[in-house]
C-alpha angles and dihedrals in degrees: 000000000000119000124238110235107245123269117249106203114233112255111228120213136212145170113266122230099266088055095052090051090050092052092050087052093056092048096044090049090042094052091041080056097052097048085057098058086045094050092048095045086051092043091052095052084050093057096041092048092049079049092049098049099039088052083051096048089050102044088047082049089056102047087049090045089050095041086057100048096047089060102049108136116196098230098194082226098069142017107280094217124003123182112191093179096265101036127043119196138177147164112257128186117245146174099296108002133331138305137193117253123197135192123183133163113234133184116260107237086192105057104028126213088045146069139215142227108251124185131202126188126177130211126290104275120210103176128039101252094054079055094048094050090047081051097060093037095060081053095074111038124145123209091250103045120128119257089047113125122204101228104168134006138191095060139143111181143005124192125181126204128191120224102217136192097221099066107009095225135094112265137162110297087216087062100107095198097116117050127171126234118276114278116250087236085069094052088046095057106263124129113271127198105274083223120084111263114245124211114257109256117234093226140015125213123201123194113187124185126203121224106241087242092066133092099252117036137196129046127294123201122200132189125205127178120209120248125231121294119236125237 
């Protein structure tokens, strides 16, 4: 009777314990890699989209800025555009009579180191002594008060400067070298600013400069002429 050849058991292999452990450090690098990549790519959308929104906030403050300023009237009861070195204010034209406009830079309690655009308009004026209340209201406006709108933030300075007749050439709009002849409201009895009239500048240039902490930098000029007063 023939003999079987003998069974030879299968052998089963398997990883040892060091390459287990190898394989888990690759992943886990692998995997530490990965969450990287992902965090930069999130934290780069967060920083275009700051950038985004603070280019679209900006460019929304100057048209408003320009759209003001386009439509400053010279009332003959109040300055038409005063610049005291922190507020500016002026007279604008709007749907059914004028109204007294104010910006002012403030400091940011909520991001230090740093201040923000604010914007005050009163409401729409149809006799002179309704002018002449908004004016002095403008004149005593907080940082905090209601009514004023945020405009822009991240800022460190603003400066203003008045494009005049007398010398062609941009000068501080606080100079009071060249002031305008007295309003005929004034000869007929009615109140007159205290303060020397100055004449209205042809043009406004604001130069605005960004804290470094802040989303845009550098400092950014803009010129805006005056449009045509009303009769």
């Amino acid at each position: 009777m023939p003999r079987r050849p003998p069974v030879v058991p299968l052998m089963v292999q398997g990883f040892t314990l060091i390459e287990v452990l190898v394989a888990m450090v690759v992943m886990a690098l692998l995997a530490v890699m990965a969450w990287q990549g992902v965090d930069a790519i999130v934290r780069s959308r967060d920083i275009s989209g700051a950038r985004l929104e603070q280019t679209l906030r900006l460019n929304t403050a100057l048209a408003q800025w320009e759209q003001d300023l386009n439509a400053v009237q010279d009332s003959g009861v109040v300055p038409p555009l005063v610049f005291d070195g922190a507020r500016l204010r002026l007279t604008r034209r709007a749907p059914g009579g004028l109204h007294v406009v104010v910006w002012a830079l403030a400091a940011d309690s909520a991001a230090g180191g740093t201040s923000r655009w604010l914007r005050w308009a009163g409401p729409v004026a149809r006799r002179r002594g309704e002018l002449q209340a908004q004016w002095l209201r403008s004149q005593q406006l907080a940082a905090n008060d209601v009514g004023q709108l945020a405009v822009l933030s991240g800022l460190a300075q603003w400066q203003v400067y008045c494009f005049r007749g007398n010398d062609n050439t941009w000068s501080n709009c606080q100079s009071s070298n060249d002031l305008a002849a007295p309003a005929a409201s004034a000869a007929s009895g009615a109140s007159a600013p205290t303060a020397p009239r100055q004449a209205l500048p042809t043009g406004v240039r604001s130069v605005i400069s960004f804290a470094p902490a802040g989303v845009s930098t550098g400092v950014l000029t803009r010129d805006v002429a005056l449009g045509p007063q009303w009769p």
